[in-house]
BAMI-540025 format. One record per residue (C-alpha): residue in three letters; y, z, x; residue number from 1. Coordinates in steps of 0.1 Angstrom, whole numbers, plus 5000, padded with zeros to 4 digits. Layout:
N
+--------+------+------+------+------+
: badren :   c2 :   c3 :   c1 : bagu :
+--------+------+------+------+------+
:    ALA :    Y :    Z :    X :  NUM :
...
+--------+------+------+------+------+
This chain:
255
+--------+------+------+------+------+
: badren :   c2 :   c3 :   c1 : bagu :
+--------+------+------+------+------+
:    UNK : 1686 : 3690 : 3809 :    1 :
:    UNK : 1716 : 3680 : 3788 :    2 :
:    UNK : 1708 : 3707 : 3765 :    3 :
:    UNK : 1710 : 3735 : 3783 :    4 :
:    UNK : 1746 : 3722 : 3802 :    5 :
:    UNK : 1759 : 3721 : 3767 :    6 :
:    UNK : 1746 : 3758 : 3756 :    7 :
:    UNK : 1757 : 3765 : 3791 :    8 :
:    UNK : 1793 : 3752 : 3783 :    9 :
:    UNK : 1794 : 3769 : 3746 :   10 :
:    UNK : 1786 : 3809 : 3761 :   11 :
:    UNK : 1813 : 3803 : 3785 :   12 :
:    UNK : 1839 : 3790 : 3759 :   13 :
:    UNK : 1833 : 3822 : 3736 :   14 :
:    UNK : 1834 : 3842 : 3766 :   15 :
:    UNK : 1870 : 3833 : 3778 :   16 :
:    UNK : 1877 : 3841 : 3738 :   17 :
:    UNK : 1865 : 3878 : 3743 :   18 :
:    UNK : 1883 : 3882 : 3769 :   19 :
:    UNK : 1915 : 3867 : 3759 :   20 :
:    UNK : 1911 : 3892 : 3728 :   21 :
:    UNK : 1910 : 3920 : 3745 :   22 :
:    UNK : 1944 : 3909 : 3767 :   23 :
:    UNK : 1957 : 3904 : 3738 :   24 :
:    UNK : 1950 : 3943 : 3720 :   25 :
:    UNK : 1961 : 3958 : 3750 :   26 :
:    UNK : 1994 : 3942 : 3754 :   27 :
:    UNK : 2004 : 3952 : 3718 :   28 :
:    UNK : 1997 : 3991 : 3722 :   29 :
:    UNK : 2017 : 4020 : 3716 :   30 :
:    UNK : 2021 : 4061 : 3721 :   31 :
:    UNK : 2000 : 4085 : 3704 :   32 :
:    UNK : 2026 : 4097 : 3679 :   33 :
:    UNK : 2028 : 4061 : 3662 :   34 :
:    UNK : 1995 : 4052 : 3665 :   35 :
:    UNK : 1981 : 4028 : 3637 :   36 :
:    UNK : 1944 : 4026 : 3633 :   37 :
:    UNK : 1935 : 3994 : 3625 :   38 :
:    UNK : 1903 : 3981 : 3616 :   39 :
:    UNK : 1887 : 3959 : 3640 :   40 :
:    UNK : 1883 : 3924 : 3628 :   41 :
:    UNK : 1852 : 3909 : 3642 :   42 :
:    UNK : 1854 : 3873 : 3657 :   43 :
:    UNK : 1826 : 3850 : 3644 :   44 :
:    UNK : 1814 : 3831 : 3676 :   45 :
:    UNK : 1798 : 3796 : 3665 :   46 :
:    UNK : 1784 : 3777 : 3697 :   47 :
:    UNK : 1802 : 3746 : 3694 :   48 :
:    UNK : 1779 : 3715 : 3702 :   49 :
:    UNK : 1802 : 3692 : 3721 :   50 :
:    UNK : 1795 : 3654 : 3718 :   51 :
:    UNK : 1776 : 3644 : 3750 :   52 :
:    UNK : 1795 : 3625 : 3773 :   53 :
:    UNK : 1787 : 3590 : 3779 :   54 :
:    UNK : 1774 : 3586 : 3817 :   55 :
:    UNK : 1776 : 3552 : 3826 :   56 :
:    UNK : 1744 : 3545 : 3840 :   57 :
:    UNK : 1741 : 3530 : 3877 :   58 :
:    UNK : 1729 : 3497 : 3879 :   59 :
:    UNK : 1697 : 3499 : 3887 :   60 :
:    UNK : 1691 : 3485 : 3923 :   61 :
:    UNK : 1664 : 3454 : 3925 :   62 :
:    UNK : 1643 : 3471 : 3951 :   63 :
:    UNK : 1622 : 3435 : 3950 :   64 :
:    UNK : 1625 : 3418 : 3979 :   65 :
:    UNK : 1639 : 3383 : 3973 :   66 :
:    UNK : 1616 : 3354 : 3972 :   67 :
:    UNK : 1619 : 3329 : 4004 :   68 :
:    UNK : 1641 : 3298 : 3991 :   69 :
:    UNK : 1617 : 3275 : 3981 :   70 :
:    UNK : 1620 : 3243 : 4003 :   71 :
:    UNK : 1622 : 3208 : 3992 :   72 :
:    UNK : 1591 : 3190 : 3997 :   73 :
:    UNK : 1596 : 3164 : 4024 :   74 :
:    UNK : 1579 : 3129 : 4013 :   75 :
:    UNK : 1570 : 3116 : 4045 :   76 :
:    UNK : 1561 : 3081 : 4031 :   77 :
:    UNK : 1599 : 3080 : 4025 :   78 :
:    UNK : 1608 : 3096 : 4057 :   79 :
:    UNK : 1584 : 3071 : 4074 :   80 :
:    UNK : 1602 : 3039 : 4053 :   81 :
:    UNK : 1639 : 3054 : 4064 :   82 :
:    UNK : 1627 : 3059 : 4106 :   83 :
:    UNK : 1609 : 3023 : 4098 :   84 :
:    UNK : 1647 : 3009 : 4088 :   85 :
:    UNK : 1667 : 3030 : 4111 :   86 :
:    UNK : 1644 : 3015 : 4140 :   87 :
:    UNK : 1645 : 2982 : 4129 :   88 :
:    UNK : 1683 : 2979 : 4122 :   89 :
:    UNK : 1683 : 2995 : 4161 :   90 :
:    UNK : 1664 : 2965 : 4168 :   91 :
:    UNK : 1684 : 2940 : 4151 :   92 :
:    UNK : 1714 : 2952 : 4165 :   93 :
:    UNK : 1701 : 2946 : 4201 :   94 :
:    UNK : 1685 : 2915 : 4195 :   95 :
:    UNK : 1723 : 2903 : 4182 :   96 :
:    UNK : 1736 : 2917 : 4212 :   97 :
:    UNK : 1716 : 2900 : 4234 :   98 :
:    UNK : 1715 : 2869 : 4216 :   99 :
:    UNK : 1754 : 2871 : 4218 :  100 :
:    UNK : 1758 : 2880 : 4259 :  101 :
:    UNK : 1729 : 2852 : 4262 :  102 :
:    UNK : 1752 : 2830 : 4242 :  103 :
:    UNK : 1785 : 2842 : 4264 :  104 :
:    UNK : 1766 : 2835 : 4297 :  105 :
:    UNK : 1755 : 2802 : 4282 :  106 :
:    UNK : 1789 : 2793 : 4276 :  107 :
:    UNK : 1805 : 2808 : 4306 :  108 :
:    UNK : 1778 : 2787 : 4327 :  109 :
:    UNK : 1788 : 2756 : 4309 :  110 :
:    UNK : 1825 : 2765 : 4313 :  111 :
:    UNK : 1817 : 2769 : 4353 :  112 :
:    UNK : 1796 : 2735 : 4353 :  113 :
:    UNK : 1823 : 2720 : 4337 :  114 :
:    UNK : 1850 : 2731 : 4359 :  115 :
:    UNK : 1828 : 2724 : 4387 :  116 :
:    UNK : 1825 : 2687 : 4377 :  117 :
:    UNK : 1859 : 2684 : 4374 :  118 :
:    UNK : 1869 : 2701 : 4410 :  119 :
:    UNK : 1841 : 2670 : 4425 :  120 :
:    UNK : 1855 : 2647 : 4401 :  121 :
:    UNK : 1888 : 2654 : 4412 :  122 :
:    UNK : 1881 : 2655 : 4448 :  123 :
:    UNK : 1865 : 2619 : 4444 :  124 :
:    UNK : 1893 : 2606 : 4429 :  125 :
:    UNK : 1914 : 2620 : 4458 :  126 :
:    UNK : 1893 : 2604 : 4482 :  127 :
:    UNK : 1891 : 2577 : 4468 :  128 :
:    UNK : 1927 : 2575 : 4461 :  129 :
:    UNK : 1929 : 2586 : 4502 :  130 :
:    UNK : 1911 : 2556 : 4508 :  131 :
:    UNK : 1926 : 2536 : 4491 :  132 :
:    UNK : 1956 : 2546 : 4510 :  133 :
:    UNK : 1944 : 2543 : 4538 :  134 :
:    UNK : 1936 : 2509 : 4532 :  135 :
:    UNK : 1968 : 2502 : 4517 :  136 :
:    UNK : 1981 : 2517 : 4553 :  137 :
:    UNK : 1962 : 2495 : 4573 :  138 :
:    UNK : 1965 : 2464 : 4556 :  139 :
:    UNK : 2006 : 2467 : 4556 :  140 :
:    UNK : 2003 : 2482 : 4593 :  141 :
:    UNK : 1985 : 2448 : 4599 :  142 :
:    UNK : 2006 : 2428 : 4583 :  143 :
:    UNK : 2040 : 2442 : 4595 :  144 :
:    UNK : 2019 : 2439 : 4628 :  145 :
:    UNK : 2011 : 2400 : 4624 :  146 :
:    UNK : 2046 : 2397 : 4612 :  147 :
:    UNK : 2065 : 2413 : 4638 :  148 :
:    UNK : 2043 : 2393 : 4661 :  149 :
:    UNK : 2055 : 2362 : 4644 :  150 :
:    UNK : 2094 : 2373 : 4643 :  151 :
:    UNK : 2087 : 2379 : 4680 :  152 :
:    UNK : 2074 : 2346 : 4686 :  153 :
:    UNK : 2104 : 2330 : 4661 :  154 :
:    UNK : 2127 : 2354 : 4682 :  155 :
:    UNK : 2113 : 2342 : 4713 :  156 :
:    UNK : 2113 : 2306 : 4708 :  157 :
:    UNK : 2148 : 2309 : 4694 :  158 :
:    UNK : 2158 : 2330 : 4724 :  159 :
:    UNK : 2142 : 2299 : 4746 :  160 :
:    UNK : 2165 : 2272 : 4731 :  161 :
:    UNK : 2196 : 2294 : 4738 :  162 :
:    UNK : 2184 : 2299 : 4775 :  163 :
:    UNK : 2181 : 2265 : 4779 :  164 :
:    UNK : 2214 : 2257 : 4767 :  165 :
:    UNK : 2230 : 2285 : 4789 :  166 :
:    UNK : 2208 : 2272 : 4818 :  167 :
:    UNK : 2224 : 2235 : 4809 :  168 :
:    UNK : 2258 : 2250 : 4810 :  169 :
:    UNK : 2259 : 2268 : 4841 :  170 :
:    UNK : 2236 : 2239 : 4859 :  171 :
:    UNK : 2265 : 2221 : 4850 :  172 :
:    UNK : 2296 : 2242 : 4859 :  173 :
:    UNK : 2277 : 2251 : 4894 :  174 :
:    UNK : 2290 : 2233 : 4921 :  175 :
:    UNK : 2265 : 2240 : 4953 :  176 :
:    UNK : 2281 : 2246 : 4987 :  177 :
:    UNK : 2272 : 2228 : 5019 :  178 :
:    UNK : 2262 : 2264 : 5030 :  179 :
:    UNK : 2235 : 2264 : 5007 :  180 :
:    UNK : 2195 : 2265 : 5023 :  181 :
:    UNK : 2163 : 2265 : 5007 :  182 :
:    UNK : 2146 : 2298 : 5001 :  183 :
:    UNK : 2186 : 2313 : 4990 :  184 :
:    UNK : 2184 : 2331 : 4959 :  185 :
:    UNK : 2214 : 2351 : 4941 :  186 :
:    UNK : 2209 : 2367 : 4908 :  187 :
:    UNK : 2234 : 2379 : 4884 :  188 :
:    UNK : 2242 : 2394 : 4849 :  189 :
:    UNK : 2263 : 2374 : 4825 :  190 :
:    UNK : 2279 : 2403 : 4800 :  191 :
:    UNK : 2283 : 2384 : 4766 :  192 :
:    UNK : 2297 : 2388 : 4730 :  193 :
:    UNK : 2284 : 2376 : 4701 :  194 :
:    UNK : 2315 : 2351 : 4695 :  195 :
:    UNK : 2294 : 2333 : 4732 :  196 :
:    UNK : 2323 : 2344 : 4751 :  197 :
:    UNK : 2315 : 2352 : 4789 :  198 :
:    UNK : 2332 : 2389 : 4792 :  199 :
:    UNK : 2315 : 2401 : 4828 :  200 :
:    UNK : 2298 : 2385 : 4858 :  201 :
:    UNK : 2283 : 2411 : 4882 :  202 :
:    UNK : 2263 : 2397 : 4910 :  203 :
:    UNK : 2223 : 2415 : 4915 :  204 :
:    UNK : 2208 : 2406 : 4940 :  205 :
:    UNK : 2233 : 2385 : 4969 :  206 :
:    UNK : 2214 : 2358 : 4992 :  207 :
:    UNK : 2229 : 2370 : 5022 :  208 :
:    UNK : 2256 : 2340 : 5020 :  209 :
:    UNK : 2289 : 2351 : 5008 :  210 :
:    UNK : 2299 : 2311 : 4999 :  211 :
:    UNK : 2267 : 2308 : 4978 :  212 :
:    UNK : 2273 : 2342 : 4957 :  213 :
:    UNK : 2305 : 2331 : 4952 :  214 :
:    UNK : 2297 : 2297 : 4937 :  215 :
:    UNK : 2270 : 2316 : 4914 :  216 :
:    UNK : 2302 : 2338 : 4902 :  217 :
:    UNK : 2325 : 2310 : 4898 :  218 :
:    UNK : 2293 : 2284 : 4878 :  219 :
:    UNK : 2290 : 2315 : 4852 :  220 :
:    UNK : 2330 : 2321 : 4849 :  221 :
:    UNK : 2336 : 2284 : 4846 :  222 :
:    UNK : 2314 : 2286 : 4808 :  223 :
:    UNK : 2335 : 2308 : 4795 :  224 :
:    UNK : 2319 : 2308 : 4761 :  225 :
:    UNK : 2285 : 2297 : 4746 :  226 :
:    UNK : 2298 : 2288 : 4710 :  227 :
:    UNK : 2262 : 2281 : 4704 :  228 :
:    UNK : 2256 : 2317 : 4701 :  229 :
:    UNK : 2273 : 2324 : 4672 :  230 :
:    UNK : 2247 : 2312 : 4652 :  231 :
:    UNK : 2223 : 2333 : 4666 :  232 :
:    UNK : 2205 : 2362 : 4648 :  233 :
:    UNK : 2225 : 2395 : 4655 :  234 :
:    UNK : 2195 : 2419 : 4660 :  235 :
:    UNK : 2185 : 2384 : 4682 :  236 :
:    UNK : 2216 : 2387 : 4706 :  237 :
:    UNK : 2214 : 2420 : 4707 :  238 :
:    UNK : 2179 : 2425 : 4719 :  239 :
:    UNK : 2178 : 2396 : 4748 :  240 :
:    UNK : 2219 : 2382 : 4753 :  241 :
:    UNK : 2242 : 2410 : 4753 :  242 :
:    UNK : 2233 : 2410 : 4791 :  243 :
:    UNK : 2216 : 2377 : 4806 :  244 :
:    UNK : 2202 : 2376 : 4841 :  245 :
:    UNK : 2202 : 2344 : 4856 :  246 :
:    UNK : 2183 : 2333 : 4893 :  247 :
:    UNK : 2206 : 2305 : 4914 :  248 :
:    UNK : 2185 : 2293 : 4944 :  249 :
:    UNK : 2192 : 2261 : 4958 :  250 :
:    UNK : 2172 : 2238 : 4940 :  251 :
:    UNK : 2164 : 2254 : 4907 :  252 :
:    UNK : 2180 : 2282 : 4883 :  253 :
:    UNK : 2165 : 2304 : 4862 :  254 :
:    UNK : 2165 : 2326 : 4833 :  255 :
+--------+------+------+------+------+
């Protein structure tokens, strides 16, 4: 096939020659008159062989079909050991976890216990304490009690001794009118400082004999002053002679 395109390229070539020739005689003629005969010169044609042209040839297409990838080869024994480990690390991991939230509840019961011991620890030591007050309480209540019961009883016996000596003094200063009958009976209230001094006589209750209540005014006014009392306790004179009621009857007085 190449052949022939070349010998099929070479005819044309000395073809285009030919004519070119030709062209060529025609464009140099002239008249009759001067015509020159000239001898034809033949043209040797030689068929040129070209060189043939190199064709680069088209790869050539693998029309195999590819072979499949071969795939690894799976070793289960070591597929088996690796699910073996994975399961057991799975395993360890949840046994730590529990272990460690059994461990936390362990400790957050002891932590409870402990705190719960201390609350009942704490609220017998308040009772106690309480109790302890309370005892405290009773025992001081007792003995401020027994003790005001015996400053009472000092107070009293103290206030006794004074009454006597005002009831001396105004037995004394009393002079009894002829007026006077038994079954009278005039009471009054002696207003006194704590110097003893007599400051106020103010009659209570009158017998119903003007000469009588007088005498019982005049008995209390004639003291004038119990120097006695200046000895006496001040919270003493306050409580029971500041005011003194005295009772005149004929034939006794009283405080």
């Amino acid at each position: 096939m190449r052949g022939s395109l070349s010998y099929s390229v070479a005819v044309f070539c000395s073809l285009v020659l030919h004519v070119a020739l030709v062209g060529a005689l025609f464009v140099d003629w002239q008249p009759e008159s001067k015509r020159v005969i000239m001898q034809p010169q033949y043209i040797e044609a030689k068929l040129v062989a070209l060189a043939p042209k190199k064709i680069t040839p088209a790869p050539k297409l693998n029309t195999k079909p590819k072979a499949a990838p071969k795939k690894p080869r799976v070793d289960l024994a070591k597929k088996k050991r690796d699910e073996k480990k994975r399961l057991a690390k799975i395993a360890a991991q949840k046994k730590a976890a529990e272990k460690k939230r059994l461990e936390e509840e362990r400790l957050t019961k002891a932590e409870q216990e402990r705190k719960e011991q201390q609350r009942l620890e704490e609220l017998r030591r308040q009772q106690e304490e309480a109790e302890r007050l309370r005892k405290e309480s009773e025992f001081a209540e007792a003995l401020a009690a027994e003790q005001a019961q015996i400053s009472a009883q000092e107070d009293e016996q103290a206030a006794n001794s004074y009454r006597q000596l005002i009831q001396q003094r105004l037995s004394e200063n009393w002079s009894r009118p002829p007026s006077a009958r038994l079954g009278m009976e005039t009471v009054i209230r002696i207003r006194l400082v704590p110097t003893g001094r007599v400051v106020g006589v103010t009659i209570l209750k009158s017998s119903g004999d003007t000469a009588f209540d007088r005498s019982v005014e005049q008995a209390a006014l004639k003291a004038e002053q119990f120097v006695e009392l200046q000895a006496m306790e001040p919270a003493l004179f306050e409580k029971k002679f500041r005011r003194v009621e005295v009772a005149f009857s004929p034939e006794d007085l009283r405080l």
